[in-house]
C-alpha positions as CSV (number, residue, x, y, z in Angstrom):
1,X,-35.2,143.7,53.4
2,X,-32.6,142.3,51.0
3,X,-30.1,141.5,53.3
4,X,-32.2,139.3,55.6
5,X,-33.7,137.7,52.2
6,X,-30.2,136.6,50.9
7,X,-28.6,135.2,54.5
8,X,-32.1,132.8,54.1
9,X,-30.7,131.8,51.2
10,X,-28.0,130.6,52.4
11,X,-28.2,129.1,56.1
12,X,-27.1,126.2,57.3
13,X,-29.4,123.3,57.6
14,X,-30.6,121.7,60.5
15,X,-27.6,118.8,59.8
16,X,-25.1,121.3,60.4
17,X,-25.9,123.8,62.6
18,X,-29.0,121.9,65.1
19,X,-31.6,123.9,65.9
20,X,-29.8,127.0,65.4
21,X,-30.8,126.4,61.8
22,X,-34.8,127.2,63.0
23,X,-33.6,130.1,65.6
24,X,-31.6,131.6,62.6
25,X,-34.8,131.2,60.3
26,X,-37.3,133.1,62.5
27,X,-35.1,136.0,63.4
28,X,-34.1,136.7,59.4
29,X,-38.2,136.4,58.7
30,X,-38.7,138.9,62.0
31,X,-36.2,141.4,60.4
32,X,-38.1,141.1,56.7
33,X,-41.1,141.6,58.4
34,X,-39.3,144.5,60.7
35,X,-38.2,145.8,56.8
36,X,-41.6,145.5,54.9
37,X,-43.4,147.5,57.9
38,X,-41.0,150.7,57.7
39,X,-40.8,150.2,53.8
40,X,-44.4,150.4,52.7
41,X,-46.4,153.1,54.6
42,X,-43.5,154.9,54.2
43,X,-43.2,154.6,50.0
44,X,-47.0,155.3,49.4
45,X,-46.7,158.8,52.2
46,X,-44.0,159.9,50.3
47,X,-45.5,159.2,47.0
48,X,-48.6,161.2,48.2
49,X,-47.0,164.1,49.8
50,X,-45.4,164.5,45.9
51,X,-48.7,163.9,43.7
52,X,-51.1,166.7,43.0
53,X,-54.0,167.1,44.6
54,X,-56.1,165.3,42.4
55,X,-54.3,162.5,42.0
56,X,-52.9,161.3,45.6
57,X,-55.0,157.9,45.1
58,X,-53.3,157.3,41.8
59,X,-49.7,157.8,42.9
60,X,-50.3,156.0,46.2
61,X,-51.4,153.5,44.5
62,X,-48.2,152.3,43.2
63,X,-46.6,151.7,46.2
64,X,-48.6,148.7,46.3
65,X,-48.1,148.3,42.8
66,X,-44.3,147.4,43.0
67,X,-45.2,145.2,46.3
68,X,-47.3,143.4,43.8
69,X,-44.8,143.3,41.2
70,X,-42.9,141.8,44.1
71,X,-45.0,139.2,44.9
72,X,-45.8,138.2,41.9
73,X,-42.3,137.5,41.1
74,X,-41.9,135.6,43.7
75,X,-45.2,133.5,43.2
76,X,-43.6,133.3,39.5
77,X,-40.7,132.2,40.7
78,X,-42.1,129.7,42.9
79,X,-44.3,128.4,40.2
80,X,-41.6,128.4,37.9
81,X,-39.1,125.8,40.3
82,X,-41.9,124.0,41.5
83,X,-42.3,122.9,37.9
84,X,-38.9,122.4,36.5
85,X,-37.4,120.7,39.7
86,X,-38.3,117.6,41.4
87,X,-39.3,117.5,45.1
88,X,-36.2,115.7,46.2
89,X,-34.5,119.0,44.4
90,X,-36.6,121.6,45.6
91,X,-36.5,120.2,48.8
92,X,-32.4,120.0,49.1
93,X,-31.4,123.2,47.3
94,X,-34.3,124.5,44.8
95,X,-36.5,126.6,47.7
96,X,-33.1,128.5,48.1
97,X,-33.1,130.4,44.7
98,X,-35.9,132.6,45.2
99,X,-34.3,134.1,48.4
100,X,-30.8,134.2,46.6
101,X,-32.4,136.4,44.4
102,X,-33.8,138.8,46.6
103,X,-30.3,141.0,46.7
104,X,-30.4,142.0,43.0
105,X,-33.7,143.6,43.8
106,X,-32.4,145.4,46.8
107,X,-29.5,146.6,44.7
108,X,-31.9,148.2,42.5
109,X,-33.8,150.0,45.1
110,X,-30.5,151.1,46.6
111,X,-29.5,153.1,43.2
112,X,-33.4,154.3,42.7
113,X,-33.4,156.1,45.6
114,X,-30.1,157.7,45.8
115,X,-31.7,160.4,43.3
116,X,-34.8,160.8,45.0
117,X,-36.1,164.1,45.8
118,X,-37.3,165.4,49.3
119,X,-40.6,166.6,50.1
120,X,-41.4,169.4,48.1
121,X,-44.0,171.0,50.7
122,X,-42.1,174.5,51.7
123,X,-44.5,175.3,54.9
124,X,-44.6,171.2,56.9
125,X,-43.7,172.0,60.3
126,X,-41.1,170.1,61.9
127,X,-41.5,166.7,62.5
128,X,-42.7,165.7,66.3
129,X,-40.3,165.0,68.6
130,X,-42.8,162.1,70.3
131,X,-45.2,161.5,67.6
132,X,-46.1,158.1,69.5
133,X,-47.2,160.2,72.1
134,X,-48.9,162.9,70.3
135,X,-50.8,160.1,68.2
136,X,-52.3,158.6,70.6
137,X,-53.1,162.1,72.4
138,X,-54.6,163.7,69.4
139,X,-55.7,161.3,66.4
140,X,-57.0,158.2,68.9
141,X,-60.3,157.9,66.7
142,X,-58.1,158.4,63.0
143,X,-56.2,155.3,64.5
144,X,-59.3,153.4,65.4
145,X,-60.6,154.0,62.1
146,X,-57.3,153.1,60.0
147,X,-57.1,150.2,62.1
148,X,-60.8,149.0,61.2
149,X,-60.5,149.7,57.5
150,X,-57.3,147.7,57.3
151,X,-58.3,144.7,59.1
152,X,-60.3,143.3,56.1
153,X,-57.5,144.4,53.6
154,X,-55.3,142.4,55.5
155,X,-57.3,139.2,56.3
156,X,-58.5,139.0,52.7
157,X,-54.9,139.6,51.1
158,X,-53.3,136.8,53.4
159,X,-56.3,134.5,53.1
160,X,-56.6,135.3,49.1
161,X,-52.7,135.4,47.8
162,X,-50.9,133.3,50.8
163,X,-53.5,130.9,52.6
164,X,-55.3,130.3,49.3
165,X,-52.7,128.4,47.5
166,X,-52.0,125.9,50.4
167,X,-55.9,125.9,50.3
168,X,-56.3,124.9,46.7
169,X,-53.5,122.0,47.5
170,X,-55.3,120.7,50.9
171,X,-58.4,121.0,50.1
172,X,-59.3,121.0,46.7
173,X,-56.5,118.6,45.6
174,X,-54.7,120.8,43.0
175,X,-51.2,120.1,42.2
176,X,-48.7,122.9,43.9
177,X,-47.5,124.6,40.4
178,X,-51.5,124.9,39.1
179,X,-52.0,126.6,42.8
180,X,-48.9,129.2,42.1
181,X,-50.3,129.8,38.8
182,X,-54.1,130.5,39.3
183,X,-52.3,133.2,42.3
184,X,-49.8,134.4,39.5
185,X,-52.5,135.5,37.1
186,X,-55.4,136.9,40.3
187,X,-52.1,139.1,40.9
188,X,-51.9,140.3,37.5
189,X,-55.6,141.3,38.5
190,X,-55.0,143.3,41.1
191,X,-51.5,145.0,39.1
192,X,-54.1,146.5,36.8
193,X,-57.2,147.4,38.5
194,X,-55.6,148.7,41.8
195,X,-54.4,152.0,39.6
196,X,-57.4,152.2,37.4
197,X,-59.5,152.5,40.5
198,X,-57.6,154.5,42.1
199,X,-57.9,157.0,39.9
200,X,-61.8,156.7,40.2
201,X,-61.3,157.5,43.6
202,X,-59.4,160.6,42.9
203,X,-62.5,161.6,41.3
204,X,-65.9,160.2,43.4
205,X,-63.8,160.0,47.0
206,X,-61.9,157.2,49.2
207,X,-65.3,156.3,51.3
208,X,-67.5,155.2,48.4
209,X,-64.9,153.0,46.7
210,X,-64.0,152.0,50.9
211,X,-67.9,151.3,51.3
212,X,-68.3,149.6,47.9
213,X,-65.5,147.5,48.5
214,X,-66.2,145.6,51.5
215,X,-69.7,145.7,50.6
216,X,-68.9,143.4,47.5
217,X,-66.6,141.3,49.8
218,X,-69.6,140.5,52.2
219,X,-72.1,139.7,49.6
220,X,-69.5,137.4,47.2
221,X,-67.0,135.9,49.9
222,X,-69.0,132.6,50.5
223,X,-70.2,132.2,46.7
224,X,-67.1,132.9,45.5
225,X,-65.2,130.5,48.1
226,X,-67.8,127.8,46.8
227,X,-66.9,128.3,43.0
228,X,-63.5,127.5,43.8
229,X,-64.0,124.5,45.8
230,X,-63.9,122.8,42.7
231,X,-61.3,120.4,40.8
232,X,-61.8,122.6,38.1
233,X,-59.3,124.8,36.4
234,X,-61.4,127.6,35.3
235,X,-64.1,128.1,38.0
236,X,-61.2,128.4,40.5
237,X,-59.7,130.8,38.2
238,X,-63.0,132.9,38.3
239,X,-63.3,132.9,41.8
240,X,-59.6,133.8,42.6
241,X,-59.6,136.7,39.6
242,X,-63.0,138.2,41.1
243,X,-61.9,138.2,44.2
244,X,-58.8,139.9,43.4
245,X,-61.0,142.9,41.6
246,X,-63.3,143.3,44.5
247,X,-60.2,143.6,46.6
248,X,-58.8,146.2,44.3
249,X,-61.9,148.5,44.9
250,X,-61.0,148.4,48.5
251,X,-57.3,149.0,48.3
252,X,-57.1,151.7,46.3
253,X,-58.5,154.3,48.7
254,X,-56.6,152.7,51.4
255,X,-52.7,154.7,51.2
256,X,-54.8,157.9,50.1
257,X,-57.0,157.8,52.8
258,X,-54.9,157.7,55.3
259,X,-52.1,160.0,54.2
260,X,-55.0,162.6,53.9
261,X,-56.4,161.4,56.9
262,X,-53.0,162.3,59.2
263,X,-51.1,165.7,59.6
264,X,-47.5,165.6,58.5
265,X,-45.6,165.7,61.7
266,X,-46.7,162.3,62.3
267,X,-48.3,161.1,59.3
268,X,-45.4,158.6,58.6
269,X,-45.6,157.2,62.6
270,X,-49.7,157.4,62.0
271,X,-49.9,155.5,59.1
272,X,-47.3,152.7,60.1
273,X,-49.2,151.7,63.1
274,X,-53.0,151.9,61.4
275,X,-51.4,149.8,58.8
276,X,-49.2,147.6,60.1
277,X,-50.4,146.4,63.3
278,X,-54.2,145.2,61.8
279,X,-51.7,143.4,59.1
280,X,-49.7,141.5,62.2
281,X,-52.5,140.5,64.2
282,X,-55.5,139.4,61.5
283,X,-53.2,139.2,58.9
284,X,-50.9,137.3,60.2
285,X,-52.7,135.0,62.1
286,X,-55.8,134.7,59.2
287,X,-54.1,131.4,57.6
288,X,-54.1,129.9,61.1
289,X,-57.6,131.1,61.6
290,X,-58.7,129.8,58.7
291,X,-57.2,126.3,59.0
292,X,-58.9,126.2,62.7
293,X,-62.3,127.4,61.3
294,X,-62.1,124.1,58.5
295,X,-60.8,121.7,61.2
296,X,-64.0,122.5,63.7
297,X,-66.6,123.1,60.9
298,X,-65.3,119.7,58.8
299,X,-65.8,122.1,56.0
300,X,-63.4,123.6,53.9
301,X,-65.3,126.5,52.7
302,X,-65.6,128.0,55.9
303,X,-63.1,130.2,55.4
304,X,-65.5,132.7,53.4
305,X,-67.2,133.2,57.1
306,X,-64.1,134.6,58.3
307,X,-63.8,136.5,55.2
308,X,-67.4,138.2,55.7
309,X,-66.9,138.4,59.1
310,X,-63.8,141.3,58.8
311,X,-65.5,142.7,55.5
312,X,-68.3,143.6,57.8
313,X,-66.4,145.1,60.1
314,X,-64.7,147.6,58.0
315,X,-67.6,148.2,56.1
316,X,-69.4,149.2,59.0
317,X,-66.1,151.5,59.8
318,X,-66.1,152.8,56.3
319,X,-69.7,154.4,56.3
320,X,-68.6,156.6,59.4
321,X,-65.2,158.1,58.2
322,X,-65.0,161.1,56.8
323,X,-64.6,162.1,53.1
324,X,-60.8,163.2,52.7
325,X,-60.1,162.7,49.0
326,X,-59.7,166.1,47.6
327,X,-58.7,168.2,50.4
328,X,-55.3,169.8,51.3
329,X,-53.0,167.6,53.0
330,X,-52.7,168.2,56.8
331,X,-50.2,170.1,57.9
């Protein structure tokens, strides 16, 4: 991920190199997104498979912890040059710095985890030799149902902490550093809460903090859209901080749930693919979804349909899983 963040940082413009500049862009974002997919299912399996028993929603948990830490240093960061640079700056030189940056992080994951230990379960049988194939054999309905849960995590992350801020600048006429800051602090939100209720879960269960979750995001996504939709500093602060603490409800079952939810041998493939592919298709696509839904509507809180619309869906998913939190793992 480092690698790909730093040559961004310093590619030729379009001036210089035509539209290899563009080509060059794209493929370093395809192999940071390439990076982040690997990097995070993986993190929060390992950090289960090494957590006691009661307390696999806890340590998964901060997996997405330190991805929040990460982008809220970036959002900092961003907030931080947007403020102290002009645009005629920014613009020329001042969006590289964030990216330039991005190497002294991955020099500090490098030496983390030299030291790192391997799984400590003695009896895992050896991984598959086709665990694509033996996925989509075996655990076809686990998929279906990590896929569901994680389509309203992702469309309410990307709509909530990437979309929003454009959002705040388009339509609500907020100034680009206010934007950054309002997501800086809803960040801090989630940075908090995520652990705290994850260790609820670790004592009621993944499904009733799943259920309650994307219950709360149905019921509060178009009021809480509305309170924002104002020029005023402190309702869109509300808004954007609630949000952030319904979504932590929801998210901290999610790495528990389906680490428990897998067996080993292909727990890491499992995982990736319920994960990451819901988070390419909805979440990917949700800002371009949400700009279409304002543009035919001619109203720019319509993006709390689309909000709802996902919530129901995986709520509707959650209340037929089954209860994994305080089982064995799966061998």
């Amino acid at each position: 991920m480092a690698i790909p963040t730093f040559i961004i940082g310093i590619l030729p413009n379009h001036s210089q190199i035509g539209y290899w500049a563009a080509i060059l862009m794209v493929v370093m974002r395809m192999l940071q997104g390439l990076s982040v997919g690997g990097e995070y299912t993986g993190s929060f399996v390992y950090l289960i498979e090494q957590a006691p028993q009661n307390k696999r929603a806890f340590y998964g948990s901060f997996s997405g912890v330190g991805a929040t830490l990460g982008i809220l240093l970036g959002s900092g960061i961003g907030a931080y040059i947007t403020s102290v640079l002009t645009e005629s700056q920014l613009e020329n030189w001042g969006w590289r710095i964030p990216f330039l940056l991005g190497i002294s992080i991955g020099i500090l994951g490098f030496i983390i985890r030299r030291g790192l230990p391997e799984n400590p379960i003695s009896d895992t049988p050896k991984k598959s030799k086709t665990p694509l194939k033996e996925l989509f054999q075996s655990q076809r309905k686990q998929i279906f149902q990590g896929f569901g849960l994680n389509i309203m995590s992702a469309v309410c992350f990307y709509l909530i902490f990437v979309y929003m801020t454009t959002w705040l600048v388009n339509q609500v006429h907020e100034t680009e550093s206010v934007a950054l800051d309002i997501n800086s602090i809803s960040l801090v939100i989630i940075l908090i809460c995520a652990p705290l209720f994850a260790l609820l879960s670790d004592k009621i269960g993944r499904k009733p903090m799943l259920i309650i979750g994307s219950l709360l995001m149905v019921i509060f996504a178009y009021p809480l859209v509305g309170l924002m939709d104002h020029d005023n500093f402190t309702y869109i602060l509300i808004g954007q901080c609630l949000f952030a603490l319904i979504l932590s409800i929801y998210i901290s079952a999610i790495p528990a749930f389906l680490a428990e939810l897998f067996p080993s041998k292909i727990r890491a493939s499992a995982t990736s693919i319920s994960y990451n592919i819901p988070y390419a298709i909805f979440g990917g696509t949700a800002p371009m979804v949400s700009v279409w839904l304002i543009s035919v509507t001619d109203n720019p809180e319509a993006i709390a349909y689309y909000l709802m619309a996902v919530s129901l869906l995986s709520f509707i998913v959650a209340l037929g899983v089954t209860e994994t939190g305080g089982k064995a793992l799966k061998n």
